[in-house]
The first five atom37 places (N, CA, C, CB, O) and aatype in JSON, in Angstrom:
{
  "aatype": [20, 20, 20, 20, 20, 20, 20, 20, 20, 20, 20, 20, 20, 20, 20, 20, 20, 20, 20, 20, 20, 20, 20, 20, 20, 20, 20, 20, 20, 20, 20, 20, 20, 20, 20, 20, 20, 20, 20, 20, 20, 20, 20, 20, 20, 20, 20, 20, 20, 20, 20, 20, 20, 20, 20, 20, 20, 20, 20, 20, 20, 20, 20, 20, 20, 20, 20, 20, 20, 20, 20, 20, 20, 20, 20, 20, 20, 20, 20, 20, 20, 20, 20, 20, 20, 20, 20, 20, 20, 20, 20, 20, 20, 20, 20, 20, 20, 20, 20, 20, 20, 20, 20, 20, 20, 20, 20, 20, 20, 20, 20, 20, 20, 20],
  "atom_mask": [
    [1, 1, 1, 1, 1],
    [1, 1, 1, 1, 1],
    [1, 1, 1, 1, 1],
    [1, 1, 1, 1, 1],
    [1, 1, 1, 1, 1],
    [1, 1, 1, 1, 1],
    [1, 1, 1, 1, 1],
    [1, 1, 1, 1, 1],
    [1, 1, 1, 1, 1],
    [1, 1, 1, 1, 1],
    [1, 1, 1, 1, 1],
    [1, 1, 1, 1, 1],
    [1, 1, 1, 1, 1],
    [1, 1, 1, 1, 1],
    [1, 1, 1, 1, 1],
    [1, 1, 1, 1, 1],
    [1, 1, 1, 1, 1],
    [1, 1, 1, 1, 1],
    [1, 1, 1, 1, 1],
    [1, 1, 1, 1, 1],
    [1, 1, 1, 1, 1],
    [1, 1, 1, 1, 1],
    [1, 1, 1, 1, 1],
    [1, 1, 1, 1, 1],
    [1, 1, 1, 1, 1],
    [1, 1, 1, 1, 1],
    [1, 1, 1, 1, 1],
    [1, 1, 1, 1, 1],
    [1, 1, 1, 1, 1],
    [1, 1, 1, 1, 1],
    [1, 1, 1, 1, 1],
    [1, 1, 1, 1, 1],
    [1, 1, 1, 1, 1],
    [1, 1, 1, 1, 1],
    [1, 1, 1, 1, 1],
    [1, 1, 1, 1, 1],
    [1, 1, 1, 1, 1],
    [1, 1, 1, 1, 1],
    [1, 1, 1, 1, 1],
    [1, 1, 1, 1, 1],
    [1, 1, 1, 1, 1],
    [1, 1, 1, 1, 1],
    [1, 1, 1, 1, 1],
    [1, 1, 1, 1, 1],
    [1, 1, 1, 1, 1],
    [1, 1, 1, 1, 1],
    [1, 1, 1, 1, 1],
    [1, 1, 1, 1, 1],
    [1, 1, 1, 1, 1],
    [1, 1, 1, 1, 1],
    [1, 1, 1, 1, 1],
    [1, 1, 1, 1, 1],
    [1, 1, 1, 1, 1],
    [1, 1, 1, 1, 1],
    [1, 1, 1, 1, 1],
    [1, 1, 1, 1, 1],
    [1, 1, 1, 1, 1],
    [1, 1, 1, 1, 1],
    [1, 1, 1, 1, 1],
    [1, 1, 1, 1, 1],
    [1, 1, 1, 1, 1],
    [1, 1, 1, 1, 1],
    [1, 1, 1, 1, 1],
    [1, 1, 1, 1, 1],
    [1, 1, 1, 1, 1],
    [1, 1, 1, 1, 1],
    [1, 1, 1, 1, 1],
    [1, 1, 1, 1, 1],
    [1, 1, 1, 1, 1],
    [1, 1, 1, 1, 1],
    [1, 1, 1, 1, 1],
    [1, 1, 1, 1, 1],
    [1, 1, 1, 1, 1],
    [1, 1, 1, 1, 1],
    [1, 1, 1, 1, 1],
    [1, 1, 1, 1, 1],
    [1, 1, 1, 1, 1],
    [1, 1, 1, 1, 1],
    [1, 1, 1, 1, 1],
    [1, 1, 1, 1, 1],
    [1, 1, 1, 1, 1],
    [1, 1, 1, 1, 1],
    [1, 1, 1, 1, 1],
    [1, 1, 1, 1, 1],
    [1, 1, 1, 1, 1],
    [1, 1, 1, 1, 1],
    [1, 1, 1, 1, 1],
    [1, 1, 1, 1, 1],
    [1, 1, 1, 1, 1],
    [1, 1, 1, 1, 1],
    [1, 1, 1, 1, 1],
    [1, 1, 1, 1, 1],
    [1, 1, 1, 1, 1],
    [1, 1, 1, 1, 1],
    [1, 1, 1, 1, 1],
    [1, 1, 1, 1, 1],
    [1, 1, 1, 1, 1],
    [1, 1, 1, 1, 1],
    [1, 1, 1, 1, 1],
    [1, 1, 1, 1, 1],
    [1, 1, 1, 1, 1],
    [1, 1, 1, 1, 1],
    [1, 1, 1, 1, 1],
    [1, 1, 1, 1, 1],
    [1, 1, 1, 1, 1],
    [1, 1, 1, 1, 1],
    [1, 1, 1, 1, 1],
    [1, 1, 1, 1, 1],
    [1, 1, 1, 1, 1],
    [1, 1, 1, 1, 1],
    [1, 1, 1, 1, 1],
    [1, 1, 1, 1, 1],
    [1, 1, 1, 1, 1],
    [1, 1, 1, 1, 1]
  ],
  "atom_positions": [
    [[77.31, -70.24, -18.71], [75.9, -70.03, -19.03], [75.74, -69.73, -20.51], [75.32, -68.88, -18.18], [76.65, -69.67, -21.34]],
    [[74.62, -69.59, -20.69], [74.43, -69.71, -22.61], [74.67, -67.76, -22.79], [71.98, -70.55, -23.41], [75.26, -67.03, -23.59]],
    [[74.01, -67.59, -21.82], [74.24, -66.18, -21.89], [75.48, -65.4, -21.79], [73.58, -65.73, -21.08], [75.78, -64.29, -22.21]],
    [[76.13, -66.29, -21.1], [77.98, -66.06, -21.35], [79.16, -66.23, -22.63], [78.59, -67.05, -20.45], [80.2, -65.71, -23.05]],
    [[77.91, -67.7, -23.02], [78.93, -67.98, -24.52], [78.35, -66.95, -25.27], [78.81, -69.65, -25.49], [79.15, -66.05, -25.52]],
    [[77.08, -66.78, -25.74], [76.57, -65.56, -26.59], [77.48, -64.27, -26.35], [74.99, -65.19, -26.17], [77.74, -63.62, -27.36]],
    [[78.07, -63.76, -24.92], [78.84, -62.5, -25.32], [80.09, -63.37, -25.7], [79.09, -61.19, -24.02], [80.53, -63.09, -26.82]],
    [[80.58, -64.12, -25.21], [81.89, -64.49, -25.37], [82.06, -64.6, -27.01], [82.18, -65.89, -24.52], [83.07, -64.26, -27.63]],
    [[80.74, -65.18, -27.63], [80.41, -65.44, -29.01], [80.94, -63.85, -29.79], [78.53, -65.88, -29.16], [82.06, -63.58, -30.23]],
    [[80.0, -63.19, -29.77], [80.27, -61.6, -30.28], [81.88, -61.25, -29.77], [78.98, -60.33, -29.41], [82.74, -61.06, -30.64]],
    [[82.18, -61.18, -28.54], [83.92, -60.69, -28.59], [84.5, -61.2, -29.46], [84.86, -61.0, -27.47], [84.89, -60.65, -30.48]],
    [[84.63, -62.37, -29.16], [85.74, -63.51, -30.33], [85.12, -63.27, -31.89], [85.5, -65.72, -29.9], [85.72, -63.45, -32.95]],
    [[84.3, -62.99, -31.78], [84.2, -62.15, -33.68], [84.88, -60.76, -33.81], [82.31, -61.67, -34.28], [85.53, -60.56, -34.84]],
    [[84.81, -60.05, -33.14], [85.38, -58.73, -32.86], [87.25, -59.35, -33.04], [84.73, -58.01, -30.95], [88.03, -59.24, -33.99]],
    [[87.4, -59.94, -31.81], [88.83, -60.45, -31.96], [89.46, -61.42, -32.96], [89.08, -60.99, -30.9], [90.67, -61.24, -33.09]],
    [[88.89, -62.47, -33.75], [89.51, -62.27, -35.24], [89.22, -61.61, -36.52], [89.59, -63.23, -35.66], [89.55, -61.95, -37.65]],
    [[88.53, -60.61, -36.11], [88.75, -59.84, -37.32], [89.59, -58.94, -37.22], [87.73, -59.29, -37.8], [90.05, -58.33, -38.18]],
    [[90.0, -58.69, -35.57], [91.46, -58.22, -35.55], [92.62, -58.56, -35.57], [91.67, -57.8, -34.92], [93.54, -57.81, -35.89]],
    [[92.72, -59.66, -35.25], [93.46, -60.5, -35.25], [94.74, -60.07, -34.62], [93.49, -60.94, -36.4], [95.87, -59.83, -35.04]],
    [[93.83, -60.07, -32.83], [95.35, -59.57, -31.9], [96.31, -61.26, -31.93], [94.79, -58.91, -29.58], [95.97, -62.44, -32.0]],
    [[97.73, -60.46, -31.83], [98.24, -61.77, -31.54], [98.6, -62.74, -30.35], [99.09, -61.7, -32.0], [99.2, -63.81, -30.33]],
    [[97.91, -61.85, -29.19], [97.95, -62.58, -28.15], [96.61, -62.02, -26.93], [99.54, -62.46, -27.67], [96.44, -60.9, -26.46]],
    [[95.96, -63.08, -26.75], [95.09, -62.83, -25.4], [95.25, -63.13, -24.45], [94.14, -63.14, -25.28], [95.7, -64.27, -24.31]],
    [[95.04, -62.5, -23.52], [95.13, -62.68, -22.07], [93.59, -63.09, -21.31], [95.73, -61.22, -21.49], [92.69, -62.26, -21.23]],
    [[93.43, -64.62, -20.74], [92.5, -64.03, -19.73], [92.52, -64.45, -18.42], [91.25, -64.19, -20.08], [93.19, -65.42, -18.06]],
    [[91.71, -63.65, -17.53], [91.96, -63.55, -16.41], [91.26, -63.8, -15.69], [92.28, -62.79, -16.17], [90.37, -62.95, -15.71]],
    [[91.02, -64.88, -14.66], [89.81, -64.98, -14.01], [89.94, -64.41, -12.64], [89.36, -66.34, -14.0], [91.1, -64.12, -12.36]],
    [[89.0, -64.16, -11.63], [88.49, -63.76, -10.65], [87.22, -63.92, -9.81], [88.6, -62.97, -10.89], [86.16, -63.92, -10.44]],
    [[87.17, -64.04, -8.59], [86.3, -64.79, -7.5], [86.12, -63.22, -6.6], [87.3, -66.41, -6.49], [86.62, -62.1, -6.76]],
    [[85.0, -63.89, -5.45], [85.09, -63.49, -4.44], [85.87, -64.03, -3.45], [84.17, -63.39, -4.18], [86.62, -64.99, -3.61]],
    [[85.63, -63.13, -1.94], [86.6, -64.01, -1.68], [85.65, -64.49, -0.17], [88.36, -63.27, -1.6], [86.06, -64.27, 0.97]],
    [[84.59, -65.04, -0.45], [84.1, -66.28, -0.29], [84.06, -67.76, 0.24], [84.1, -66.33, -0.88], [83.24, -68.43, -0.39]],
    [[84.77, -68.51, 1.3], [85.2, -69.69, 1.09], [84.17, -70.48, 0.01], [85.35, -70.33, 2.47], [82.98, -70.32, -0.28]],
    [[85.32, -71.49, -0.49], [84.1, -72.26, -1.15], [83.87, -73.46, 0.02], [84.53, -72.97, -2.9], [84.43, -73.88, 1.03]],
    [[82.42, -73.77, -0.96], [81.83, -75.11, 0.26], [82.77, -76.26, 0.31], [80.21, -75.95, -0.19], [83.6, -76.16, -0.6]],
    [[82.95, -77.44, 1.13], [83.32, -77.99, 1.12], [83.16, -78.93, 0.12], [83.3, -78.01, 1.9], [84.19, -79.48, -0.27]],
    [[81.92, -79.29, -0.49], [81.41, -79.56, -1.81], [82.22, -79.54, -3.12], [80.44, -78.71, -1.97], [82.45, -80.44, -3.92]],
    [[82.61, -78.22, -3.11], [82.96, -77.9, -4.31], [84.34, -78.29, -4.63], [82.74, -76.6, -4.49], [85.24, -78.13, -3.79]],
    [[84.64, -78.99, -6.23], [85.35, -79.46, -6.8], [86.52, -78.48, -7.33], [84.64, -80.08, -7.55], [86.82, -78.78, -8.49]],
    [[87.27, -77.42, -6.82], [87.61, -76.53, -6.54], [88.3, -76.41, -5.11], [86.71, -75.92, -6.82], [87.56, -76.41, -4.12]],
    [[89.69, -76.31, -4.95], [90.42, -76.77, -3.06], [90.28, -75.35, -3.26], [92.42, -77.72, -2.45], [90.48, -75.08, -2.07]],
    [[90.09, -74.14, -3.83], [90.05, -72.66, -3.2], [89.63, -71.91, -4.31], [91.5, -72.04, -2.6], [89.53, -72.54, -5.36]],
    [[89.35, -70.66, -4.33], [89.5, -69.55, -5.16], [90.08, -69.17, -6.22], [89.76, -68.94, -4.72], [89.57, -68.78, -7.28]],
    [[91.84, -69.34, -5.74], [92.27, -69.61, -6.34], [92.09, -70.59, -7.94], [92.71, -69.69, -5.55], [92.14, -70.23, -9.11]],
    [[91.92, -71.53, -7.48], [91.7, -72.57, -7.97], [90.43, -72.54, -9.37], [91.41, -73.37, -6.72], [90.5, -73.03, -10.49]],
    [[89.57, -71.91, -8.85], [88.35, -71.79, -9.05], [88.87, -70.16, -10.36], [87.29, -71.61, -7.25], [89.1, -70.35, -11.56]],
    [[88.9, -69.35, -9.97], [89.16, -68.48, -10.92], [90.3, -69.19, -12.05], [89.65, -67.15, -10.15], [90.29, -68.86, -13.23]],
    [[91.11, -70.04, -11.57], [92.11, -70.5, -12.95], [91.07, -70.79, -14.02], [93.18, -72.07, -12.71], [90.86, -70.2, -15.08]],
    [[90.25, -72.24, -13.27], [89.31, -72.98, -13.94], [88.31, -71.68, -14.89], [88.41, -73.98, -12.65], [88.27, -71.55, -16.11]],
    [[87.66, -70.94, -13.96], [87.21, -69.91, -15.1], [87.8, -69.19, -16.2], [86.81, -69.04, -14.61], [87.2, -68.69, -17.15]],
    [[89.41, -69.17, -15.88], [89.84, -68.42, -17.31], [90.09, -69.16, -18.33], [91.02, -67.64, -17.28], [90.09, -68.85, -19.53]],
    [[90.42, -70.77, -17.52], [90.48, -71.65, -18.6], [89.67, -72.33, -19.59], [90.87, -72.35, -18.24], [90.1, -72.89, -20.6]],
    [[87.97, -72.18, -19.1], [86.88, -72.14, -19.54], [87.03, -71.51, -20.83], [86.06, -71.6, -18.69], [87.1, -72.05, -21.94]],
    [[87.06, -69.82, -20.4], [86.88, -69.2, -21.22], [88.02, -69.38, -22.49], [86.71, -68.06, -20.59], [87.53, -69.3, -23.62]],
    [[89.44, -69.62, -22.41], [90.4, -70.21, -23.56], [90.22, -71.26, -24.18], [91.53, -70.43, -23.24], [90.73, -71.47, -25.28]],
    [[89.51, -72.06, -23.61], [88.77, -73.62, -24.53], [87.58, -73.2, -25.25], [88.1, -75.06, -23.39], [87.32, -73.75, -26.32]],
    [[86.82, -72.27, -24.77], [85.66, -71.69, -25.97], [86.31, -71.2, -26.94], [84.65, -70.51, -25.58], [86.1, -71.86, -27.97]],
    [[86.93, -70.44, -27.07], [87.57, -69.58, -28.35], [88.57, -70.52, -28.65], [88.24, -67.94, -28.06], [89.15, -70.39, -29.73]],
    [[88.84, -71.3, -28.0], [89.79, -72.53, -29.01], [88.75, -73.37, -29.87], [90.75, -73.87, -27.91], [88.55, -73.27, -31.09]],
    [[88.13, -74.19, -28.97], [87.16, -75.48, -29.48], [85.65, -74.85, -30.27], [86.64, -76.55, -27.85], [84.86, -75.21, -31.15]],
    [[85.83, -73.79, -29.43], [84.33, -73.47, -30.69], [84.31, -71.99, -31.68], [82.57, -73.24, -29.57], [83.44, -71.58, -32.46]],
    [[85.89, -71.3, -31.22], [85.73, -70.24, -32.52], [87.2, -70.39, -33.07], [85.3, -68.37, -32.06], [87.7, -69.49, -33.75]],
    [[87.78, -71.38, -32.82], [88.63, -71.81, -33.63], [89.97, -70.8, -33.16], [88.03, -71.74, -35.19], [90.88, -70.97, -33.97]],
    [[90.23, -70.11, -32.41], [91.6, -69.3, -31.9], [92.33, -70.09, -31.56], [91.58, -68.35, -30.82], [92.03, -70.95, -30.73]],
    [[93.75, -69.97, -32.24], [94.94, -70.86, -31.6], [95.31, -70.78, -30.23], [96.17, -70.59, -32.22], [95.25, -69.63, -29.78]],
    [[95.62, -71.57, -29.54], [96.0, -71.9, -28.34], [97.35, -70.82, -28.1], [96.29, -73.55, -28.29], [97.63, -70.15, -27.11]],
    [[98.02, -70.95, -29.38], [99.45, -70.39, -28.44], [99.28, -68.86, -28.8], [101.3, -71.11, -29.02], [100.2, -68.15, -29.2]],
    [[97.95, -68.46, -28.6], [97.11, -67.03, -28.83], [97.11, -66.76, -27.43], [95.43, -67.05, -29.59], [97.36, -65.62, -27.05]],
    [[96.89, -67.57, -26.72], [95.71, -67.36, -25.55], [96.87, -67.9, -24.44], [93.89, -68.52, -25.72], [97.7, -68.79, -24.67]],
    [[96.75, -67.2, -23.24], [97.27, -67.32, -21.63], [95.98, -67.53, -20.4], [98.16, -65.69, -21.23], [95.46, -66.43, -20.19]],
    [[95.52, -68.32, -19.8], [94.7, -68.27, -18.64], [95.36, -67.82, -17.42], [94.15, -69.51, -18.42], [96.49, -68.3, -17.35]],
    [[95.04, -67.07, -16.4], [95.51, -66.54, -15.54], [94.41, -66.82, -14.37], [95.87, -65.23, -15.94], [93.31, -66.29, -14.51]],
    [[94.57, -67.36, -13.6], [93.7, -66.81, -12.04], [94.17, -66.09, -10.86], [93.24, -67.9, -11.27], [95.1, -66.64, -10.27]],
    [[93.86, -65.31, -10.52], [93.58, -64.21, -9.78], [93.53, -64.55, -8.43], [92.45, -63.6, -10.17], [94.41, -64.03, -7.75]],
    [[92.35, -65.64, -7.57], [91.32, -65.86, -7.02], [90.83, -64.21, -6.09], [91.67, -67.29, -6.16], [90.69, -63.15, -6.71]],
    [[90.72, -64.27, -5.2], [90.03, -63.41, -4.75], [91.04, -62.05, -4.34], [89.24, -64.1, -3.66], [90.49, -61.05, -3.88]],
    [[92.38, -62.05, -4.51], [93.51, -60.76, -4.37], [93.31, -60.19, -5.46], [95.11, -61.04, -4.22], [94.33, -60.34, -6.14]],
    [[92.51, -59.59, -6.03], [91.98, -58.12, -7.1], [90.48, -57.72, -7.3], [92.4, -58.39, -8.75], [89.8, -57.65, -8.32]],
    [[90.2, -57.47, -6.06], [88.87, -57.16, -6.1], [88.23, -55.95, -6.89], [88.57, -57.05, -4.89], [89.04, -55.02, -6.81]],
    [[87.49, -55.7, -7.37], [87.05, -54.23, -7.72], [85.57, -53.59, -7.17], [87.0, -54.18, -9.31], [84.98, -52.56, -7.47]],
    [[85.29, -54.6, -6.32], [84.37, -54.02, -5.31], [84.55, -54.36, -3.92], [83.07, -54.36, -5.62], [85.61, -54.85, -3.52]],
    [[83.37, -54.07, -2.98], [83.56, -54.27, -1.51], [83.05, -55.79, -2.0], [82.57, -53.18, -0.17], [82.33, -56.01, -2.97]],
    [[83.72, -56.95, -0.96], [83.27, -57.75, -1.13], [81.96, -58.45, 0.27], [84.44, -58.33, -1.57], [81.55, -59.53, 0.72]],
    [[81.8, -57.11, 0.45], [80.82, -57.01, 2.58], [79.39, -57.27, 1.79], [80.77, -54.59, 4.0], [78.4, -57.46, 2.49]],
    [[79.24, -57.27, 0.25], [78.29, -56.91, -0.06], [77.72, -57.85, -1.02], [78.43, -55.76, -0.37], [78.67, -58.47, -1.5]],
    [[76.3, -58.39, -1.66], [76.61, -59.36, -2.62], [76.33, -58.88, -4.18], [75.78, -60.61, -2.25], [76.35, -59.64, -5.15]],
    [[76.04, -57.21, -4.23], [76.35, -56.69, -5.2], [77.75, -56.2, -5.87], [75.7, -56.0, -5.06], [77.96, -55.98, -7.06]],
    [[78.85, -56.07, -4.54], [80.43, -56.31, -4.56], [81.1, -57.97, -4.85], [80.93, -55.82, -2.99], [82.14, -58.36, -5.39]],
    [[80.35, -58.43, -4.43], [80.83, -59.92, -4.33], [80.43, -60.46, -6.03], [79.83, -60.94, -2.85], [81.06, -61.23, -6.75]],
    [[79.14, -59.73, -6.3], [78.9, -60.47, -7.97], [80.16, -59.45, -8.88], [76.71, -60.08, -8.82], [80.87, -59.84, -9.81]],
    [[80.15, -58.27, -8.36], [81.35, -58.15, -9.22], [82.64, -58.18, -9.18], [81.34, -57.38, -9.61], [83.28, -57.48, -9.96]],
    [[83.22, -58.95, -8.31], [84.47, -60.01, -8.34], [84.21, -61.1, -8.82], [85.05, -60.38, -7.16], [85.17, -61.72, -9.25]],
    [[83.39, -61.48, -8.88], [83.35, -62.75, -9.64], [83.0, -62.45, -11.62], [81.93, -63.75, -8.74], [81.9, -62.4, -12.18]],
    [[84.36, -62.31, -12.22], [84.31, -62.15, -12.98], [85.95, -62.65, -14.14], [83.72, -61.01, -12.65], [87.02, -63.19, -13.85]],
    [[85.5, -62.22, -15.17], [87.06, -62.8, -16.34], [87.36, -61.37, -16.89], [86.62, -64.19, -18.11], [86.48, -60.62, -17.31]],
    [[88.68, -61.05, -16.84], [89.51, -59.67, -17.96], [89.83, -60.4, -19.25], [91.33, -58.9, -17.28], [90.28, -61.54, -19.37]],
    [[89.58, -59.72, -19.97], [90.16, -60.56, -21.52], [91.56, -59.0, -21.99], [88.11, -60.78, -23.36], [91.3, -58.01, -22.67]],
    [[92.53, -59.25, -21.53], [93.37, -58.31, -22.37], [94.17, -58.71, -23.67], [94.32, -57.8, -21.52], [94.95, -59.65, -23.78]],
    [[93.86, -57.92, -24.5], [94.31, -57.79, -25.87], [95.47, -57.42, -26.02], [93.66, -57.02, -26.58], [95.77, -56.27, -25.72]],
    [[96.22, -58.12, -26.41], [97.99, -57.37, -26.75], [98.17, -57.1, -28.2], [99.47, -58.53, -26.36], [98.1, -58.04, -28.99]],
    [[98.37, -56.03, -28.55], [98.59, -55.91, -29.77], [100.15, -56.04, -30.14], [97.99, -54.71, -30.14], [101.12, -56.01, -29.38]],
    [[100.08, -56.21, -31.81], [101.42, -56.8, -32.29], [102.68, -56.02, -32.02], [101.37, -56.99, -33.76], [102.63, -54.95, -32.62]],
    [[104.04, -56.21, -31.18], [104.74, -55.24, -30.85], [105.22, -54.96, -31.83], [105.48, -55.33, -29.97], [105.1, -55.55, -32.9]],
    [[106.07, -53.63, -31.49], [106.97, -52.86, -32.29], [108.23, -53.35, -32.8], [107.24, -51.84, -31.65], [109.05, -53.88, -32.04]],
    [[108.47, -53.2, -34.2], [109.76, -53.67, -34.27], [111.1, -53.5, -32.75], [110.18, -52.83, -35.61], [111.24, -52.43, -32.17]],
    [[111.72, -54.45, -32.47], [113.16, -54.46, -31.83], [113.6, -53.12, -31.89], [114.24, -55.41, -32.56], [113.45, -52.85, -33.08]],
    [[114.13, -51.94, -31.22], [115.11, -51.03, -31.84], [116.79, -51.75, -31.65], [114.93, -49.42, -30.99], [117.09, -52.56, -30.77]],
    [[117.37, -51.41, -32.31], [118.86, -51.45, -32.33], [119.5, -50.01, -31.81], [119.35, -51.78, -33.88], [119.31, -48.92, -32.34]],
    [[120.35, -50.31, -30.6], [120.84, -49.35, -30.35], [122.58, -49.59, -30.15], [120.03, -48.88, -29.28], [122.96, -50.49, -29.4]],
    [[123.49, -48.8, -30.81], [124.39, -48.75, -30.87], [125.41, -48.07, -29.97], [124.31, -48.59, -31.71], [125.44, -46.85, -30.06]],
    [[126.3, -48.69, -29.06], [126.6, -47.99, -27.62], [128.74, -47.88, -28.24], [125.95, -49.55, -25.61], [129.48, -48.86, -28.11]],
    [[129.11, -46.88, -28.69], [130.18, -46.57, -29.13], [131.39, -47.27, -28.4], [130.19, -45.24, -29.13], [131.22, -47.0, -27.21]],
    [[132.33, -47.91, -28.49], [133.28, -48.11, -27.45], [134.17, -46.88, -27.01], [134.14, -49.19, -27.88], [134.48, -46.01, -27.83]],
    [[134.54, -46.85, -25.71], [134.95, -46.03, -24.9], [136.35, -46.21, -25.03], [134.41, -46.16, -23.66], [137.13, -45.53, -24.35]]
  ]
}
């Protein structure tokens, strides 16, 4: 939705001016069957397609490198509401964007011979 790229718009400014070096995102469904209709064989399926959505915007239109970004789907095994409900059900249907920040140097650890 336009109203989706507009936030997605504002994060991805937030995120290169930080310039994490790796994103995560994550999509998620209800758990819903889908119609037979739909171009989508499950949930599964369907949440990939949404995280992958969201990694082709910040590739193709804010310019983030690809080997930045991981898509993940979920489908409907991580709920964070009841899904009996369709105010539970709108909020499973949703994307995590996790931020990894740059790790820590390697330590070296030195194990004495015995």
């Amino acid at each position: 939705s336009s109203e989706g790229k507009a936030r997605l718009t504002l994060l991805a400014e937030v995120l290169l001016e930080e310039s994490y070096p790796h994103i995560c995102v994550i999509g998620h469904t209800d758990n819903r069957p889908l119609k037979s209709s739909s171009r989508f064989a499950d949930n599964w399926e369907l949440s990939t397609a949404r995280a992958v959505a969201v990694v082709r915007f910040f590739n193709e239109a804010l310019g983030i490198a690809p080997e930045q970004m991981t898509a993940v789907g979920c489908g409907q095994f991580m709920p964070v509401a009841d899904n009996d409900t369709d105010e539970g059900r709108s909020m499973n249907r949703r994307i995590e964007i996790i931020l990894e920040a740059a790790s820590p140097p390697a330590a070296t650890v030195e194990i004495p011979e015995l």
